[in-house]
C-alpha positions, 0 to 999 in steps of 0.5 A, spaced: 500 500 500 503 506 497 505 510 503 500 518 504 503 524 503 504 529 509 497 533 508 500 540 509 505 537 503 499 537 499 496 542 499 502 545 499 501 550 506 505 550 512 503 547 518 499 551 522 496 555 516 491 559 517 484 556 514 484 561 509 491 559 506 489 552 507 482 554 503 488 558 498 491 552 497 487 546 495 482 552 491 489 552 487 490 545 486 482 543 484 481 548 479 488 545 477 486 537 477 478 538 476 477 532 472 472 536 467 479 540 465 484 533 464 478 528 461 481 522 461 488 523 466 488 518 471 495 522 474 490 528 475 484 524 477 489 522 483 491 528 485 484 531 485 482 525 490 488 526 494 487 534 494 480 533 496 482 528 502 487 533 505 482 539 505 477 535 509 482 534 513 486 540 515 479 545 514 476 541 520 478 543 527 477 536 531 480 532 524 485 537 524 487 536 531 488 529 531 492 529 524 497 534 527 498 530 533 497 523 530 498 523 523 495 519 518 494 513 524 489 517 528 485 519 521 484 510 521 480 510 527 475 514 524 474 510 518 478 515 514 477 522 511 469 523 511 468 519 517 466 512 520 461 511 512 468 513 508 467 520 504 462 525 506 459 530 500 455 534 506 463 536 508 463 540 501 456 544 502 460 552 502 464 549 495 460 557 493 465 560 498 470 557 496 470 557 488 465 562 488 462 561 481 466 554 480 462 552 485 457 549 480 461 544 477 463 541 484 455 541 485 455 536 479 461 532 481 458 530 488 451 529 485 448 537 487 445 535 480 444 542 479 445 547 472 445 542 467 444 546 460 439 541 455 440 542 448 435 542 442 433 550 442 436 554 437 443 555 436 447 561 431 452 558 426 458 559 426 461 565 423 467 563 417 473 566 414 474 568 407 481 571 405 481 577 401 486 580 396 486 586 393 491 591 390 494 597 393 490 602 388 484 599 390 485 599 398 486 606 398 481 608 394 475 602 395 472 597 391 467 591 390 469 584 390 465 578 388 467 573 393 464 565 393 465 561 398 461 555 401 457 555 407 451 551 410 444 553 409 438 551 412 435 545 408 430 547 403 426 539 405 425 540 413 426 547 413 432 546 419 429 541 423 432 536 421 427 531 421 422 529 415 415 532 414 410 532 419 415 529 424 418 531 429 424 529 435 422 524 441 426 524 448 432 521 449 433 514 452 439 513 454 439 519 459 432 521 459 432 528 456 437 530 462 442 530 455 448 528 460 449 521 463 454 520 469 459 515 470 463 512 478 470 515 479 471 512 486 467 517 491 465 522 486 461 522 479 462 526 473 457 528 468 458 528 461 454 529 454 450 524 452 453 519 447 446 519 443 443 525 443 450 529 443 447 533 450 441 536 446 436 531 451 432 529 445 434 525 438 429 526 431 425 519 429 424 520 422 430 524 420 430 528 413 433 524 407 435 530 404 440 533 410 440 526 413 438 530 419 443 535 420 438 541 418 443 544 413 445 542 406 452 546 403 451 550 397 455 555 393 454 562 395 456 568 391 456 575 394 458 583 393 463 585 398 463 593 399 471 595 400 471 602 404 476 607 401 483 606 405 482 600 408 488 597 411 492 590 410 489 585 416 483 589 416 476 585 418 471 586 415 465 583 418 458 582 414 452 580 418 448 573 417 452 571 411 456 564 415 453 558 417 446 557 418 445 555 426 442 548 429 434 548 430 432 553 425 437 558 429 441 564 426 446 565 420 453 566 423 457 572 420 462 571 414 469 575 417 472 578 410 481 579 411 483 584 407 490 582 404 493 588 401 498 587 395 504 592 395 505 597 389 512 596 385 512 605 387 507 606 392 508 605 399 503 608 405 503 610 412 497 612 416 493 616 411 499 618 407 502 615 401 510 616 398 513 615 392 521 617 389 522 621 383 528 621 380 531 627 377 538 631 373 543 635 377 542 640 372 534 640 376 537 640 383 541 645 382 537 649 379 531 648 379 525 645 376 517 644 374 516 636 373 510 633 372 509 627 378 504 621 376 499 620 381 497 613 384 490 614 380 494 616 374 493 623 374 499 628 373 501 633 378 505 639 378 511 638 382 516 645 383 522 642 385 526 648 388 533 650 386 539 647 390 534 641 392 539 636 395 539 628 394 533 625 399 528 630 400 521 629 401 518 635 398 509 635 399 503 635 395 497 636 400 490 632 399 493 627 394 494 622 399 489 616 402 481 618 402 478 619 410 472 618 412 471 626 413 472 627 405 479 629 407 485 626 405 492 625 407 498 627 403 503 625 397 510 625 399 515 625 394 523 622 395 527 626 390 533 622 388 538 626 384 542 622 378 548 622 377 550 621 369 555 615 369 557 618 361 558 625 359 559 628 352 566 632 350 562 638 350 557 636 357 564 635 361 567 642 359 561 645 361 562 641 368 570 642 369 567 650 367 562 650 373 567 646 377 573 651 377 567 657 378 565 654 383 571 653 388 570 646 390 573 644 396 578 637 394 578 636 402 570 636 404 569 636 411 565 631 415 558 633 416 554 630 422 550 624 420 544 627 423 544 633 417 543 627 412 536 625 415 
């Protein structure tokens, strides 16, 4: 016979503990062990069982006594935890002081039979997930999209009940419409659905050829989703009653659009701004220049470029950025990269060495701090 752990070990308390540390301590592990949380693991079983052993003990006064001076030894003459007749669910009728909200599991559990849920009603479908990709033009200024996607409608035949007309559903027998059966674990019973019914309480009798009782068939749907301008990568889109058709002639569930946005080989964005980089001669840098900018929706643009404008410059063209939800929008940045010819002729290298000499330049630059390049 294996040998008891000390029950202050267990619970993982000292000796001597207060009631409410000793309350603190089992709380912890029984939400840890509670056999509804670990199905089917003897380990946790176990420790459950021993946890409970040792707050039945330590949380009474006169058992306690006895343990501290005699051990598990003192415990036997009593018939062990619970008494002369083994366990004692009474010990456990202030689990609500000490779960609180948790306390009606353990109701179930020692056969307090209370809060059992019974299916069978309506129920809302499931929402579903459709993936979305579309180009950078139209995520900044909308678009509609056709998307097509399977999803489960309510049978046409048995208008969602899942049973052949002029039928109807009959109490379960196997756990007489509780829609929860039980089974023996040493001193404490677990409830679970039933097997039959699925926890519904009740099975259909004449079930519906078309949707073999089911209530739902899967059919191809094809609808027109509405793109708002601006919308960003990893929006969400949620479009009402558009998913699965619920259970028991409940509710559609939603359909959950993504939006997944395709970068734009010129274009990039930020918040309700766009950038783009706009290359340009020396000659335009140094002395200035009107260009002509295409726009992210084709449309040409006016750029002054203002006479010794350095390489990198963000120059700005207001209300050409991203569309806002007040009729505003944000700005066009322009990058300014200044191209250096790699081939000169004759006669544009003389003009050069002309601008040079004219110039002074200085063949010893001194370093500039990195903070004037930003």
């Amino acid at each position: 016979m294996a040998t008891k752990r000390d029950y202050y070990e267990v619970l993982g308390v000292q000796k001597g503990a207060s009631k409410d540390e000793v309350k603190k301590g089992y709380r912890k592990l029984a939400v840890q062990y509670h056999p509804d949380k670990n199905p089917g693991d003897h380990t946790a079983e176990e420790k459950f069982k021993e946890a409970t052993e040792a707050y039945e003990v330590l949380s009474d006064d006169q058992k306690r006594q006895i343990y501290d001076q005699y051990g598990h030894a003192g415990l036997e003459g009593m018939g062990g935890p619970g008494g002369p007749g083994g366990f004692d669910p009474s010990a456990f009728q202030g689990f609500e002081d000490i779960f609180g909200d948790f306390g009606g599991i353990f109701e179930n559990l020692f056969g307090g039979g209370g809060g059992r849920r019974r299916g069978g009603g309506p129920n809302q479908g499931s929402s579903l997930r459709y993936d979305l990709q579309i180009s950078f033009h139209d995520a900044v200024y909308g678009t509609k999209s056709e998307v097509q996607y399977s999803r489960n409608e309510s049978c046409s035949s048995c208008k969602g009940t899942g049973a052949a007309g002029g039928t109807g559903r009959k109490t379960c027998s196997t756990c007489q419409g509780a829609g929860q059966v039980r089974r023996s674990s040493g001193f404490f019973s677990i409830a679970s659905p039933c097997p039959t019914c699925h926890g519904e309480g009740s099975i259909i009798e004449n079930p519906c050829r078309e949707c073999g009782g089911s209530g739902v068939q899967k059919k191809r749907q094809k609808i027109l989703v509405t793109i708002p301008a601006g919308v960003e990568d990893g929006k969400r889109i949620t479009i009402p009653r558009q998913g699965d058709a619920g259970s028991g002639g409940g509710p559609y569930g939603d359909l959950v659009v993504f939006i997944r946005v395709k970068p734009h080989p010129y274009f990039e964005r930020s918040g309700s701004d766009l950038y783009c980089a706009v290359p340009i001669s020396i000659t335009q840098a140094a002395l200035g220049a009107e260009i002509v900018v295409t726009a992210l929706d084709d449309k040409k643009l006016k750029l002054k470029i203002p006479a010794g404008t350095q390489n990198g410059k963000l120059l700005r063209i207001r209300d050409e950025g991203v569309p806002l939800v007040n009729g505003r929008k944000g700005d066009l940045y322009i990058k300014i990269i200044v191209k250096v010819p790699t081939k000169l002729s004759s006669r544009a290298r003389s003009l050069l060495d002309e601008v040079s000499r004219l110039e002074g330049e200085n063949q010893e630059p001194t370093p500039v701090p990195l903070s004037e390049l930003e």
